[in-house]
C-alpha positions in Angstrom: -19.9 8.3 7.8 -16.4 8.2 9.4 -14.6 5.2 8.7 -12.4 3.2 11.3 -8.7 3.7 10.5 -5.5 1.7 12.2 -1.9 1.9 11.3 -0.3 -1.4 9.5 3.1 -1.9 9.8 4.8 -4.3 7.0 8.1 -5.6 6.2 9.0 -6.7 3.3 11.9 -7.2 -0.3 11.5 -4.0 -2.5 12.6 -5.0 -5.3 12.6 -0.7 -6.1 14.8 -0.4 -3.4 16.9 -3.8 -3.4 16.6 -4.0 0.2 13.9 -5.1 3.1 11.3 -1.7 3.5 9.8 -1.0 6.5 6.1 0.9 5.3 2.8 1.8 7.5 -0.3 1.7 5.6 -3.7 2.8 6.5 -6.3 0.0 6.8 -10.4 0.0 7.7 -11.2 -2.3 10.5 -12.9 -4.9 9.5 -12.9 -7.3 12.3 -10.4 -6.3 15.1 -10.8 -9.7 17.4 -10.6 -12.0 13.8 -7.4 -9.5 12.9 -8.9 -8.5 9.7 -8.4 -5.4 7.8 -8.9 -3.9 4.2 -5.7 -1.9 2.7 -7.1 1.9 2.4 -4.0 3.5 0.7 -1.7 2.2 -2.1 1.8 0.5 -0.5 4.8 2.6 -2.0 7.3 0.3 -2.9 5.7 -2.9 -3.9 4.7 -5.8 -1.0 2.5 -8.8 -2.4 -0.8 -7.2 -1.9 -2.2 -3.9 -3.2 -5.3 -1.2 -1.9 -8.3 -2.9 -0.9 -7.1 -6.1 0.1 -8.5 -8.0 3.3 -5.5 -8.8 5.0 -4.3 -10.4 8.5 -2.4 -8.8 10.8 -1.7 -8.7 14.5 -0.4 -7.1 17.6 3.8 -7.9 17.3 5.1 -7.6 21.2 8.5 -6.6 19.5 7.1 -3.9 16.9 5.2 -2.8 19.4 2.4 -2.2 17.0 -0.4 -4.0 14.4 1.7 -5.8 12.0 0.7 -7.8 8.6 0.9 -11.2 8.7 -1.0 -12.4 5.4 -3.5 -11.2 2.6 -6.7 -13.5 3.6 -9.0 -12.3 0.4 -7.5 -10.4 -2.8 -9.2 -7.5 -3.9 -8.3 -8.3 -7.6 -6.5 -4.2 -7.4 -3.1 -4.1 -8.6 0.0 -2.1 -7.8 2.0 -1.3 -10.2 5.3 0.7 -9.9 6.8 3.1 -13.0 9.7 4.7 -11.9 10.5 8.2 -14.3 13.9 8.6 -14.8 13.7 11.9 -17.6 13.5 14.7 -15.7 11.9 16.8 -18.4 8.6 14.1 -17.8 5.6 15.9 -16.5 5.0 13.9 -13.7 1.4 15.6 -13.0 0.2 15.0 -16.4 1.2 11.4 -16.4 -1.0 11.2 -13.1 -3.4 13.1 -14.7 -3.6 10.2 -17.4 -4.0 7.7 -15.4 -7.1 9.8 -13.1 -8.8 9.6 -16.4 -8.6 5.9 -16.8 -9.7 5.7 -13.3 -6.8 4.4 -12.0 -5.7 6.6 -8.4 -2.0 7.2 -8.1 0.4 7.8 -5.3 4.3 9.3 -5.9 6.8 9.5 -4.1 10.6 10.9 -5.1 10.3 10.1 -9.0 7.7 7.2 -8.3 4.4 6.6 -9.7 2.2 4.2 -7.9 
């Protein structure tokens, strides 16, 4: 069964990157008119809500898009963020560990999420 998919833009403090992050995420519609969505894909660089997450968010005039506004109902998922700074780390195989905990896992330039 296909799932419905829309683009959610967010703004927010990284504190990775020490600055505000701009970040789209992909979200199943859960109601459209009510503005409710559930967070399909795991947020890079660390806002206040994590994958599976019912959230609020609406169409922003100005970002000319569907923005978040608010996390309505925790999905008790968390995001967390390790950073590898040896370069001789096998970045697959630490993914690897965590698949086999059941934990999925997103990287990004030396991230782990």
């Amino acid at each position: 069964m296909k799932r419905n998919l829309e683009k959610i833009l967010t703004r927010y403090y990284s504190d990775v990157l020490e600055k505000e992050t701009v970040e789209t995420l992909w979200a199943e519609i859960i109601d459209k008119n009510k503005g409710l969505f559930k967070i399909d894909n795991i947020p890079f660089y660390g806002p206040k809500f994590s994958c599976g997450d019912i959230i609020y968010a609406e169409y922003d005039n100005y970002e000319e898009r569907l923005t978040f506004r608010k996390v309505v109902e925790p999905s008790g998922n968390s995001t967390i963020q390790i950073i590898v700074m040896d370069e001789n780390l096998d970045f697959q195989k630490l993914r690897n560990e965590f698949k086999n905990l059941g934990c999925e896992s997103e990287a990004t330039g030396g991230i782990i999420l």
